[in-house]
Structures are given as structure tokens and as C-alpha cells.
C-alpha positions as CSV (number, residue, x, y, z in Angstrom):
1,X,12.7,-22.6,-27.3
2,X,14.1,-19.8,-29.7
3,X,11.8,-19.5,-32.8
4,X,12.7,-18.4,-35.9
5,X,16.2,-19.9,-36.9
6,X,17.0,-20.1,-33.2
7,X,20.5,-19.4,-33.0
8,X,20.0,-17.4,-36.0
9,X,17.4,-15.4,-34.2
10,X,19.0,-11.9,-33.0
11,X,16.5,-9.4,-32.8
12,X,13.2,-9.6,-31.7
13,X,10.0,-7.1,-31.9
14,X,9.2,-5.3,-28.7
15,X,7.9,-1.7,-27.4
16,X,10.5,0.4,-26.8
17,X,10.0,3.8,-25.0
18,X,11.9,6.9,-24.5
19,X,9.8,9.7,-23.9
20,X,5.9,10.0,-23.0
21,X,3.7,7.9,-25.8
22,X,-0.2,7.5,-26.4
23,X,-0.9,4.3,-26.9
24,X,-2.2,4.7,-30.5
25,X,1.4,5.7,-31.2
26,X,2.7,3.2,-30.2
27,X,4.8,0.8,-32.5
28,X,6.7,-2.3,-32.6
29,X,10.4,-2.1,-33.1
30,X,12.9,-4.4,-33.7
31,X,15.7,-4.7,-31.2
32,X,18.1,-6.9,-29.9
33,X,18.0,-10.7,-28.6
34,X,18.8,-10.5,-24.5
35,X,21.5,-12.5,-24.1
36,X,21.3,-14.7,-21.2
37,X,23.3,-14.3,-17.8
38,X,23.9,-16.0,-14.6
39,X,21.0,-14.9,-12.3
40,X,18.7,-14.3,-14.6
41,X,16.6,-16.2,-17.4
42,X,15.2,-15.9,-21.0
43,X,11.4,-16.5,-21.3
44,X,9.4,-16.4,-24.3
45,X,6.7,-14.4,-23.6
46,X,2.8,-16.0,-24.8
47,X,0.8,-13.2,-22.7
48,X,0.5,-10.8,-21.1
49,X,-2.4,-8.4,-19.3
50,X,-1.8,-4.3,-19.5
51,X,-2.2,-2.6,-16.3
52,X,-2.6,1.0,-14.8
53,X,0.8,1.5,-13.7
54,X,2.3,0.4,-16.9
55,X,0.0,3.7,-18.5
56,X,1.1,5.6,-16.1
57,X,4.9,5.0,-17.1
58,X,4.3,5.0,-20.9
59,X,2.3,8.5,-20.4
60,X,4.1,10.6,-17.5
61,X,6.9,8.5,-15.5
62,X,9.1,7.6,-18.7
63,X,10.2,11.5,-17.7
64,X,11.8,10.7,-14.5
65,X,15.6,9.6,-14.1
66,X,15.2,6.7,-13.1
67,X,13.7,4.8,-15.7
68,X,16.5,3.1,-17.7
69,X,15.4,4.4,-21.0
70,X,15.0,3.1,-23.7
71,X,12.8,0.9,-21.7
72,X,10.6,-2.1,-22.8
73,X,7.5,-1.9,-20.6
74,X,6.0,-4.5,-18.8
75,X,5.2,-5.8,-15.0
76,X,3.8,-9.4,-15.9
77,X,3.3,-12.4,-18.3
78,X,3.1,-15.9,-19.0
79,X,5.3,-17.9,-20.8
80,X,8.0,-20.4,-21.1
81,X,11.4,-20.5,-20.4
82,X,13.9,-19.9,-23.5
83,X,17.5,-20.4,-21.8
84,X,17.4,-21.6,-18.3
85,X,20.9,-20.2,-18.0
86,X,22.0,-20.8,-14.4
87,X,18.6,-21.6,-13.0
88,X,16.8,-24.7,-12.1
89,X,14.7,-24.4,-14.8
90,X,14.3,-26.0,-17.6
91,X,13.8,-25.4,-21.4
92,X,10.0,-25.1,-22.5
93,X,9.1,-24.7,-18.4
94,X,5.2,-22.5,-18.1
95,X,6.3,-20.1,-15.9
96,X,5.0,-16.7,-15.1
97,X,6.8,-13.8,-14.0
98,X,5.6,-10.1,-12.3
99,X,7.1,-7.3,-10.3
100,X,10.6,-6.8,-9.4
101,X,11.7,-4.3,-11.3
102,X,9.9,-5.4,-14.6
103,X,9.8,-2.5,-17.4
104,X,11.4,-0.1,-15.2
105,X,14.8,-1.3,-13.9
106,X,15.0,-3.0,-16.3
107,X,12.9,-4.3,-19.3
108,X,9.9,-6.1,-19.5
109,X,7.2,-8.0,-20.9
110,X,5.9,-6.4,-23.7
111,X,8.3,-8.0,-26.2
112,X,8.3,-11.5,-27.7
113,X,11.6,-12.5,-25.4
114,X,12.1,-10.5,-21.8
115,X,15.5,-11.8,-19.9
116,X,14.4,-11.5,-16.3
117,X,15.7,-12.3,-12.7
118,X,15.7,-15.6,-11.6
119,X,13.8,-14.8,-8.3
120,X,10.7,-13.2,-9.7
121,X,9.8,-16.2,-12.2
122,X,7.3,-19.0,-10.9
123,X,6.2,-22.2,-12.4
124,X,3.1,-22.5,-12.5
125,X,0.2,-25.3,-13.4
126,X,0.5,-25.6,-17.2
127,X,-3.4,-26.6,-17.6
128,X,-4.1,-23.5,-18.0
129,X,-4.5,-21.3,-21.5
130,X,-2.2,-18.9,-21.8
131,X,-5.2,-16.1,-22.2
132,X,-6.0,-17.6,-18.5
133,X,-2.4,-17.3,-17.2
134,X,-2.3,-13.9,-18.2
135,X,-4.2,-12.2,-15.9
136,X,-3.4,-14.3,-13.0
137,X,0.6,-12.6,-12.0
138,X,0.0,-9.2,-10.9
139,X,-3.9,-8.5,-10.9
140,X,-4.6,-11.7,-8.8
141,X,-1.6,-11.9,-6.7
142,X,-2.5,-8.4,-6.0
143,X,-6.1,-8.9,-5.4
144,X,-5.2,-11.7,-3.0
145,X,-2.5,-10.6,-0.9
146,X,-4.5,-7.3,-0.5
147,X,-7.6,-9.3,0.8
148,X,-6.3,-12.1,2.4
149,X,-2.6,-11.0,3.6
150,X,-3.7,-7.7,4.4
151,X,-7.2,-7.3,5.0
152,X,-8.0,-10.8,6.8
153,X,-10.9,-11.1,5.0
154,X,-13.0,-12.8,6.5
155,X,-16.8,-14.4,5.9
156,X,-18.8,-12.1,8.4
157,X,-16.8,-8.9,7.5
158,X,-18.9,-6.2,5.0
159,X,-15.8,-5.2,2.6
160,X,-15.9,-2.0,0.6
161,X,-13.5,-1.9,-2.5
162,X,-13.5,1.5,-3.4
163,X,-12.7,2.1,-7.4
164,X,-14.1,-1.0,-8.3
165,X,-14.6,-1.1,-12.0
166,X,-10.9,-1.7,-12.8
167,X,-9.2,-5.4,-13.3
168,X,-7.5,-5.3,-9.8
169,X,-11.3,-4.6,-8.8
170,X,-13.2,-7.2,-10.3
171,X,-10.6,-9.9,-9.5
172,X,-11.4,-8.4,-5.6
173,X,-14.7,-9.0,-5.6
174,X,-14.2,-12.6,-6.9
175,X,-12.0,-13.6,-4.4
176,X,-14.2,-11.7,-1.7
177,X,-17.4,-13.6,-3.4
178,X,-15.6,-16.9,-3.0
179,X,-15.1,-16.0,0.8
180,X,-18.5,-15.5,1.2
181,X,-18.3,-12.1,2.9
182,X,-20.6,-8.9,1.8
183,X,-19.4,-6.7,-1.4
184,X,-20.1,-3.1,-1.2
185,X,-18.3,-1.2,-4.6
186,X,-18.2,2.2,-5.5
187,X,-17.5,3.4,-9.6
188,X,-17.4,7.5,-10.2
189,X,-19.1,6.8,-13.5
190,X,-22.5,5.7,-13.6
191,X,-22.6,3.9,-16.9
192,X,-20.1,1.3,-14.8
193,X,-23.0,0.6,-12.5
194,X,-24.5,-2.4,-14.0
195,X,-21.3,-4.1,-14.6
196,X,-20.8,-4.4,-10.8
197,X,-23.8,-5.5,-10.2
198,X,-23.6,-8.4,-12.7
199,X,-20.2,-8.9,-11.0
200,X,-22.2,-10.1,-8.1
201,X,-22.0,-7.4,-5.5
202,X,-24.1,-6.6,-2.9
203,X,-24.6,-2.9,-3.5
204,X,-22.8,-0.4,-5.7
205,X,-22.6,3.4,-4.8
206,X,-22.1,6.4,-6.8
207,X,-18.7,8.1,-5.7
208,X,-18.7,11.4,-5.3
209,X,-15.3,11.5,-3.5
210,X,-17.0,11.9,0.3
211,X,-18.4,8.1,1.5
212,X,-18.2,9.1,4.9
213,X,-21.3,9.2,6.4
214,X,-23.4,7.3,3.5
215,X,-22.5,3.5,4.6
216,X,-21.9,2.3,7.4
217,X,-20.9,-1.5,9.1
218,X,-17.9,-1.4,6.7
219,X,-15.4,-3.9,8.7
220,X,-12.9,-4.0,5.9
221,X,-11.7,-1.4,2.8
222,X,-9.6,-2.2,-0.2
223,X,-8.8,1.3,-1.5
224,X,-7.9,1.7,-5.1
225,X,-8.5,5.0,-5.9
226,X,-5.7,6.3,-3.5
227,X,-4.1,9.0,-1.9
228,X,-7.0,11.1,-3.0
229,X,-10.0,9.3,-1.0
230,X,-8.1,7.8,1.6
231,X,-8.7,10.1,4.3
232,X,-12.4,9.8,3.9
233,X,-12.1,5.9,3.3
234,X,-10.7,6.0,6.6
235,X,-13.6,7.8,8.2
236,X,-15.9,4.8,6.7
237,X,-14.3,1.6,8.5
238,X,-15.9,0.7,12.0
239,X,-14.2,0.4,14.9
240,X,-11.7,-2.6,14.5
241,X,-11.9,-2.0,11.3
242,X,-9.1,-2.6,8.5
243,X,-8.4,-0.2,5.8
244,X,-5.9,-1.8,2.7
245,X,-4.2,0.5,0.5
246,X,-3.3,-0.5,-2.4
247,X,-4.3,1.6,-5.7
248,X,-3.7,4.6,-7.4
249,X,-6.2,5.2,-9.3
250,X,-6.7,8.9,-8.6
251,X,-3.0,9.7,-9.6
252,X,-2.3,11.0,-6.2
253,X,0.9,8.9,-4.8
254,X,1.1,10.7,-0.8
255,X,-1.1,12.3,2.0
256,X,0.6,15.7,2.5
257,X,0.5,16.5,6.0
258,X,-1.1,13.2,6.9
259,X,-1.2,13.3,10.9
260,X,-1.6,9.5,11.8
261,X,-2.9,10.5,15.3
262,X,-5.7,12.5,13.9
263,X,-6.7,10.8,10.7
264,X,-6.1,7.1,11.7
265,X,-9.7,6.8,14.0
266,X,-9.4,5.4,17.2
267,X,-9.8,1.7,16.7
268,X,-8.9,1.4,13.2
269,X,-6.1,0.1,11.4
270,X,-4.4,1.2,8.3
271,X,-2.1,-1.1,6.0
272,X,-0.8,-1.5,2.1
273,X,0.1,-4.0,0.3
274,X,3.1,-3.5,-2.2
275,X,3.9,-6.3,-4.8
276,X,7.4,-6.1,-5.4
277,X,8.0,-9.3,-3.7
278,X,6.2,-12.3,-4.6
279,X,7.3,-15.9,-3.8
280,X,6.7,-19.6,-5.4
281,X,5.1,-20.6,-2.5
282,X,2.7,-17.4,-2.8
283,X,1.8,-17.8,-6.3
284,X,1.2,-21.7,-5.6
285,X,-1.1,-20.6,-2.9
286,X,-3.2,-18.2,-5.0
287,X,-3.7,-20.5,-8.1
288,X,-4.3,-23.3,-5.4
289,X,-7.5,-21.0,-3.9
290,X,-8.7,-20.0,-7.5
291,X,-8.7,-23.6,-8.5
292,X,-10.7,-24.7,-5.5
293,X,-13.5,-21.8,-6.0
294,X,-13.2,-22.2,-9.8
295,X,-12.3,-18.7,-10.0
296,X,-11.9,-18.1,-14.2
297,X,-10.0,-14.3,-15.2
298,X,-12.6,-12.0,-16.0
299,X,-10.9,-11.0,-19.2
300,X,-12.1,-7.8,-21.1
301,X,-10.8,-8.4,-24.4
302,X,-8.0,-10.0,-26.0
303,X,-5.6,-8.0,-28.8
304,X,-2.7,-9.5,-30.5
305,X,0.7,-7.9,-30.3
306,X,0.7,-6.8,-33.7
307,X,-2.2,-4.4,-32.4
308,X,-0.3,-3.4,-29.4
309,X,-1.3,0.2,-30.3
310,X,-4.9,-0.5,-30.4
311,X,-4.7,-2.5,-26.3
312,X,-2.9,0.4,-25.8
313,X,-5.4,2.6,-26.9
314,X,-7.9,1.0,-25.3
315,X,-6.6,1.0,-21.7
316,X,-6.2,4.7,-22.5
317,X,-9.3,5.5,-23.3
318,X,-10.5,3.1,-20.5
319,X,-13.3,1.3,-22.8
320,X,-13.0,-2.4,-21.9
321,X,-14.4,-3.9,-18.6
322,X,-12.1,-6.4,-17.8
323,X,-8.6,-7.4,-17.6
324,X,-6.8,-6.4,-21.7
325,X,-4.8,-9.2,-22.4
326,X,-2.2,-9.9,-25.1
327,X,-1.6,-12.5,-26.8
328,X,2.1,-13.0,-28.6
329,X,3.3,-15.2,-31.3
330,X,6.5,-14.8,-33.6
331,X,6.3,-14.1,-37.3
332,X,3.5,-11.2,-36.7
């Protein structure tokens, strides 16, 4: 329902950008209710979790024409529906919402109301806290799809997630640990080293940028890091083997002069996995699964909006293990 006053209510706080922003400059602004529209519905946001792309927007993409600027960012969060409009819906619904558009075509999350298309909002199981929900729209559904949709992971394979020590990561090797396959995770920094292992991995290398040639029985590869290590990621897989691409962690976006003959090894297979198109019966799916293995977020830490600047900060700087989450309540 709208909170303070509702029909009386008209603006709302929310991060607004225009140009490229640190996160410890970031502030909250005050700007206009959405007003609702057919197609689309009004969802007080509770939570939400930060995630690379949205840095790499707020620091470098908010350049490019075409980001509808101002822009409030935002690919994910938990909720509950405000003003159903057209929808089947209803008022006070826990829904969570992701991709789509979100914070780039058109705003997001990162307000305390975000008007969004009816298509990418999902009901969900309202058990759940929403700290718990928050993590669960993009990292998971990412995480699974990659794995699962993707990968076809399955118990005998030996998986490599290269880049590991991100949220995307962690929530990986969950759902590969619930599988019951082998975990083999790489981190560039070696401070990150213990984390994997109490994450429950089988072995955690050093990476260097070259893996070829130092493991070997790898059967499947979730690759975070990107463009940058991909060609030698592919050089790791066996024969038969699946490589998923699905990060961009090293802030390279395409293989110049990729030659899919030459760099594809004979036997292998290379895929992606893009989530811009989630579905009910996906997201029912994926809570379903991390129900049955008892599966809980691994979240990093929790900041309320009113310190937006300082989660900001943080995923800046790159000092919390885990999933950030925020958490968002009116009158702050």
C-alpha cells in the first residue's frame, strides 16, 4: 500500500543518476511518485541486493546514449505490489522483480516505489524475510540458469567457476554443492582464498590469468571473469566439455577476432546465459530447488537506504564477501 498519506504521497526518495558517480557520492533525492499505467505495476520496494553491472552503470555506462538519464538504478528487488493497475495482481502481493530493462530503459529499484512491467514481476513464497528475498532475483536466477539451463550440471561432472569470490559465485557453488558434483574456484586475490574454502569447495586456485595446463578433468566452466580469460577457459574443458559464459568481471565485453573454428577445441561446447528474460514458472522452479536443499543467501552485509552511499561504497571498494543487501523503509 502507499505510505505516508497515501494519496497525499507524491514524491518519493530514490538515486537518481546523470553522469558517472562514486558510490560515496552518492545521495538520496527526492522525485516524483510513478504514476501507474496499463502494462505495468507499482511495487513498493523492501530490498534489494547491489550487483556488478549496476557499478558498472553508476561508474562508466551512465555515459552512453542509451541510458534514459536521469536514471534510477536498479536490476532487482523484493517487495509488494502498490497499484496492481491492469495486472492480475493484487494490492500488498510479495512479489519480486529483475531484468528487463530495470535501471536502464527505464528506472529501477533503488527507490522506495519502482513502476515496472507487468512481465518481469513474480510472486513469490512470502515465508521468506525480505533480507532472504533479496538476493534471490538476479544472483540466483543467474546462478541457476547458468548451471542448470546451461551447463547441465550434473553430479559426476568436476565444474570450474572461474572468478568465484563474487555473489553470482558463491550462490554457484551452493547450487553446484547441492548437486553434489566437484567445485574447483579460482580468486586473483589471495586474501579471498579461505573464504572459498569455507564456502565448501573442493580446491581453490590462484589465477594468474593462464589455467590452461594447471587442472585438468574440468567437464564443466562457469566463466565470470569474461571476455578476458575466456579463450584460456576454453583450453581448460575436456573433451565433451561445456563452457558457460556468463560474467564480466574483467570489464572486457567481446573476443576481437574470435575465430570459433580455432578457439572452440574440437569436442567442446561454448554457451551463455543472458538474464533478460525470466519467467513465473522459472522463478517457481529455482526457489522450489533452494527450498528442497535448504539453500539460505549467503548475504555479506546489510545497509539501510539511508546509507545507500556507504553499500555503494562498499561494492566499490569490493570489501564485503557476500551478496550487499538493502533494506528500505519510508520515513528514513
Amino acid at each position: 500500500m502507499l505510505e505516508r498519506g497515501d494519496c497525499l504521497m507524491r514524491t518519493m526518495k530514490a538515486v537518481s543518476l546523470t553522469v558517472p558517480t562514486p558510490g560515496h557520492e552518492v545521495r538520496l533525492v527526492d522525485v516524483p511518485l510513478p504514476e501507474s499505467k496499463p502494462g505495468w505495476v507499482l511495487v513498493k520496494v523492501r530490498a534489494f541486493g547491489l550487483n556488478h553491472s549496476e557499478k558498472l552503470l553508476r561508474l562508466s555506462e551512465i555515459q552512453s546514449p542509451h541510458i534514459n538519464k536521469p536514471i534510477i538504478p536498479g536490476i532487482e528487488c523484493a517487495g509488494e505490489i502498490a497499484d496492481p493497475s491492469d495486472s492480475p495482481f493484487h494490492v500488498g502481493q510479495v512479489v519480486i522483480a529483475l531484468m528487463g530493462g530495470m535501471g536502464r530503459s527505464f528506472n529501477g529499484s533503488h527507490a522506495e516505489y519502482a513502476l515496472l512491467p507487468t512481465h518481469h514481476v513474480f510472486t513469490v513464497d512470502s515465508r521468506f524475510s525480505w533480507e532472504q528475498l533479496a538476493p534471490f532475483p538476479e544472483t540466483y536466477y543467474t546462478a541457476y540458469g547458468s548451471l542448470i539451463d546451461c551447463l547441465q550440471l550434473e553430479p559426476s561432472d568436476r565444474l570450474l567457476v572461474r572468478g568465484a569470490t563474487c555473489a553470482l559465485g558463491y550462490a554457484a557453488i551452493q547450487i553446484a554443492g547441492a548437486i553434489g558434483c566437484e567445485v574447483i574456484a579460482t580468486t586473483h586475490r589471495e586474501e579471498k582464498r579461505h573464504l572459498l574454502q569455507l564456502a565448501g569447495v573442493h580446491e581453490v586456485l590462484l589465477d594468474t590469468g593462464e589455467l590452461a595446463g594447471s587442472v585438468s578433468d574440468i567437464s564443466k566452466v562457469l566463466e565470470l571473469v569474461g571476455a578476458r580469460t575466456l579463450r584460456d577457459t576454453m583450453r581448460c574443458v575436456e573433451a565433451g566439455g561445456i563452457v558457460c559464459h556468463t560474467g564480466v568481471l574483467g570489464g572486457e565485453y567481446v573476443l576481437n577476432r574470435f575465430d570459433p573454428i580455432k578457439e572452440i577445441p574440437n569436442g567442446g561446447f561454448l554457451t551463455g546465459f543472458y538474464s533478460n528474460h525470466p519467467t513465473q514458472l522459472q522463478v517457481d522452479r529455482i526457489l522450489k530447488f533452494l527450498g528442497l536443499h535448504q539453500i539460505a543467501p549467503l548475504i555479506g552485509r546489510v545497509f539501510p537506504f539511508s546509507r545507500i552511499n556507504e553499500a555503494y561504497g562498499a561494492l566499490d571498494a569490493g570489501s564485503v564477501n557476500g551478496k550487499i543487501v538493502v533494506t528500505v523503509t519510508s520515513h528514513e
